[in-house]
C-alpha positions as CSV (number, residue, x, y, z in Angstrom):
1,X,146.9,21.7,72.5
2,X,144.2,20.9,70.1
3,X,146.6,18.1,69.1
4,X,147.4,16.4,71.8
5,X,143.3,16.3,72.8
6,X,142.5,14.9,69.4
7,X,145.2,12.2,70.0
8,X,143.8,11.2,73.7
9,X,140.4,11.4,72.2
10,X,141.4,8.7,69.1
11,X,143.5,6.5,71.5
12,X,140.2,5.5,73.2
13,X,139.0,3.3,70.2
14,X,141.8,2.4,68.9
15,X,143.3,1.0,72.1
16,X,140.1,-1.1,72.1
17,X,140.1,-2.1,69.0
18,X,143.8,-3.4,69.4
19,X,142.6,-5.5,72.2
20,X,139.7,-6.6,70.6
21,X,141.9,-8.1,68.2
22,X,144.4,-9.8,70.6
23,X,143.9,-14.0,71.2
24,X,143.2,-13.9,74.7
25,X,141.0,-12.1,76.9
26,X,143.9,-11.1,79.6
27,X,145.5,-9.3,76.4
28,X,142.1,-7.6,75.8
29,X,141.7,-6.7,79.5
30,X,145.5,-5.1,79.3
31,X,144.9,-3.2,76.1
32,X,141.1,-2.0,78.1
33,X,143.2,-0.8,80.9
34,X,145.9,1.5,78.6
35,X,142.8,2.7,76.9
36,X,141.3,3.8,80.6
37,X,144.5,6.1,81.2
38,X,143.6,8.1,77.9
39,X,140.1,9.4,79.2
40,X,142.1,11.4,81.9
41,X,145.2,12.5,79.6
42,X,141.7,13.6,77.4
43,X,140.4,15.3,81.0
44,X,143.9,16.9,82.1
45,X,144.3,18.6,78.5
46,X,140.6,20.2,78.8
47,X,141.6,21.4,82.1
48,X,145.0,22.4,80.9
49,X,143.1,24.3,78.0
50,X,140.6,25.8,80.3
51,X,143.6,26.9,82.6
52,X,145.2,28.9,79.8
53,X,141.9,30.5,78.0
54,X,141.8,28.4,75.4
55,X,138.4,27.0,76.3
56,X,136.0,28.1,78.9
57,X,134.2,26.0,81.6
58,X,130.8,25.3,79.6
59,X,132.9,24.6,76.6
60,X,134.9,21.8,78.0
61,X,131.9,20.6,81.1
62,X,130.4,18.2,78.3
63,X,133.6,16.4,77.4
64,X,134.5,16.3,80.9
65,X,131.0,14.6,81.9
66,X,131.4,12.2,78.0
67,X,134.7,11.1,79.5
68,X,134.3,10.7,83.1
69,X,130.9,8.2,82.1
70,X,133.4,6.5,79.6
71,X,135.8,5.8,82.2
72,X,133.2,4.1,84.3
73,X,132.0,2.1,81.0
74,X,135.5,0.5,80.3
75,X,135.8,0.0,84.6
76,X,132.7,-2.2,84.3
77,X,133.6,-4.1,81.1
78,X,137.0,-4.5,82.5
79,X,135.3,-6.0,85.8
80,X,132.8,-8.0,83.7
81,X,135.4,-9.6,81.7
82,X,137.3,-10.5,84.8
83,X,134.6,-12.0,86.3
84,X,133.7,-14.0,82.9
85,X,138.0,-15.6,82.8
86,X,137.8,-16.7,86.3
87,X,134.5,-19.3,85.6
């Protein structure tokens, strides 16, 4: 379990930095949106963890707050970014 949040955690960043990279801004916009599904697969493992007794509720509340707020962040840049293509 410990795994596969580590892995959700790390595909945040590097899903954004992939974008980043790409020549367009629709590819960066793409590559924002695969990185917003990995914030919940982050959430569902704390929860699945939590379920089990792997991690209690004030263990895992931080994260779940951390990636909840991230999810918003990458909603607006996605929305700015949009906004910015269409002038």
């Amino acid at each position: 379990m410990s795994s596969q949040i580590r892995r959700s955690a790390s595909a945040i960043p590097a899903n954004v930095a992939e974008g980043y990279g790409r020549e367009s801004t629709q590819s960066f916009i793409q590559y924002l949106r695969i990185a917003q599904g990995s914030p919940k697969e982050l959430e569902t493992h704390l929860l699945l963890s939590e379920r089990v007794g792997l991690l209690d509720t004030k263990r895992i509340e931080p994260a779940m707050e951390q990636s909840d707020m991230l999810g918003k962040k990458l909603r607006a840049f996605i929305r700015s970014l949009q906004r910015r293509a269409q002038r």
